[in-house]
C-alpha positions in Angstrom: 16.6 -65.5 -14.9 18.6 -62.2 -16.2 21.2 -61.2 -14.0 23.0 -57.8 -14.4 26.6 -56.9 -14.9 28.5 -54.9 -12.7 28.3 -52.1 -15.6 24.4 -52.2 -16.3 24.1 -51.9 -12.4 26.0 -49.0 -12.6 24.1 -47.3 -15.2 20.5 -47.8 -13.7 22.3 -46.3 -10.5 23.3 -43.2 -12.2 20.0 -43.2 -14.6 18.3 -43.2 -10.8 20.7 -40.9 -9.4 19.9 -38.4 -12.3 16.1 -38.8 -12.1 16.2 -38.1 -8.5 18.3 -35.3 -8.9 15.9 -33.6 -11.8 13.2 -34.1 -9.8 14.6 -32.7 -6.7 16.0 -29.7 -8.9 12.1 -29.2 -10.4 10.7 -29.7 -7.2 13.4 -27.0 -5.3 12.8 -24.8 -8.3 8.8 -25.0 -7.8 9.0 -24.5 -4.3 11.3 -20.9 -4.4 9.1 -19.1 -7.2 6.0 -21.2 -7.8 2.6 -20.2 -7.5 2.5 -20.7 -3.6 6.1 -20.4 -3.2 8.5 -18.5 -0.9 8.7 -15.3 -3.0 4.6 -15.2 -3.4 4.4 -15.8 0.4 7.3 -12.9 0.8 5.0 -10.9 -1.7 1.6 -11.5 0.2 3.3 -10.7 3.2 4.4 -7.5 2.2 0.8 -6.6 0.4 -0.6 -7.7 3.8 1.6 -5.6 5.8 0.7 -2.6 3.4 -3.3 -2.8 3.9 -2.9 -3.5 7.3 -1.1 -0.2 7.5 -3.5 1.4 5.5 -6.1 -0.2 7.9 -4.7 1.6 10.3 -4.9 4.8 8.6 -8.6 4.8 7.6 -9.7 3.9 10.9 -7.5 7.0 12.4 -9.4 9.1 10.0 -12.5 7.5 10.9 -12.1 8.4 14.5 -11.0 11.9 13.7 -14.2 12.2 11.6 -16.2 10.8 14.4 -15.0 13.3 17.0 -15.8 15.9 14.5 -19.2 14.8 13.7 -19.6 14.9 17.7 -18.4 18.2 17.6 -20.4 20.0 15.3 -23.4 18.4 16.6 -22.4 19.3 20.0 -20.9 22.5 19.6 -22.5 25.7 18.4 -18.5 27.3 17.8 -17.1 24.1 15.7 -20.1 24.6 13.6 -20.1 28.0 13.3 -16.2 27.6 12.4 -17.0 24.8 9.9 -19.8 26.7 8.1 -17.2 29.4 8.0 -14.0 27.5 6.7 -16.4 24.9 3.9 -19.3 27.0 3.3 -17.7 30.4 2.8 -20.9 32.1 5.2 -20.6 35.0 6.9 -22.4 37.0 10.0 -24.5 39.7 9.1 -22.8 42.5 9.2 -19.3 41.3 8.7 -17.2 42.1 5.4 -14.6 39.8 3.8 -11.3 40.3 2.7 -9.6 38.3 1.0 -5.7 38.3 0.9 -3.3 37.0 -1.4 0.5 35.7 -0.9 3.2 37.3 -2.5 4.0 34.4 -4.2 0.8 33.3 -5.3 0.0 36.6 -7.0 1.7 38.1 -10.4 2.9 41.6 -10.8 0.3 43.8 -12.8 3.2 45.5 -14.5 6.8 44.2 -15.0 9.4 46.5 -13.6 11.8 48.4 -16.4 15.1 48.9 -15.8 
């Protein structure tokens, strides 16, 4: 039967101790920034929180789309003012004029001085 010294014991101890310790380390390490770790669950949370936001938005527009839909259908004055504004129609009769901002527009001659 082998029996260990005081000294051997001590350096399986340490050998263990180290092991554990590298493992733990790897295991810490893999846990903070591996595939399903805490920065890729702070990272899906923050992509989740985003669409869900975006979520929101699309179905706001949805409604408002929805209600205007109902409009036009049910109002002859929302469709008259849609064709208007998108379609560029007119009543017979009726002449347009079209104005143009200040800023929007360029001199036709540059002032001398």
């Amino acid at each position: 039967m082998l029996r260990t010294t005081p000294h051997g014991r001590l350096r399986r101890r340490r050998i263990l101790t180290y092991a554990v310790l590298a493992v733990s380390t790897v295991l810490m390490v893999n846990a903070l920034v591996g595939e399903h770790g805490y920065l890729a669950t702070l990272r899906a949370k923050r992509e989740t929180d985003a669409l869900t936001e975006e979520i929101e938005k699309i179905k706001t527009q949805n409604q408002q789309l929805k209600d205007l839909t109902d409009r036009i259908k049910h109002d002859p004055a929302t469709l008259e003012e849609a064709a208007r504004r998108d379609l560029g129609l007119i009543k017979p009769g009726e002449t347009v004029i079209i104005l143009h901002d200040e800023k929007d527009s360029k001199p036709a001659v540059p002032s001398a001085k």
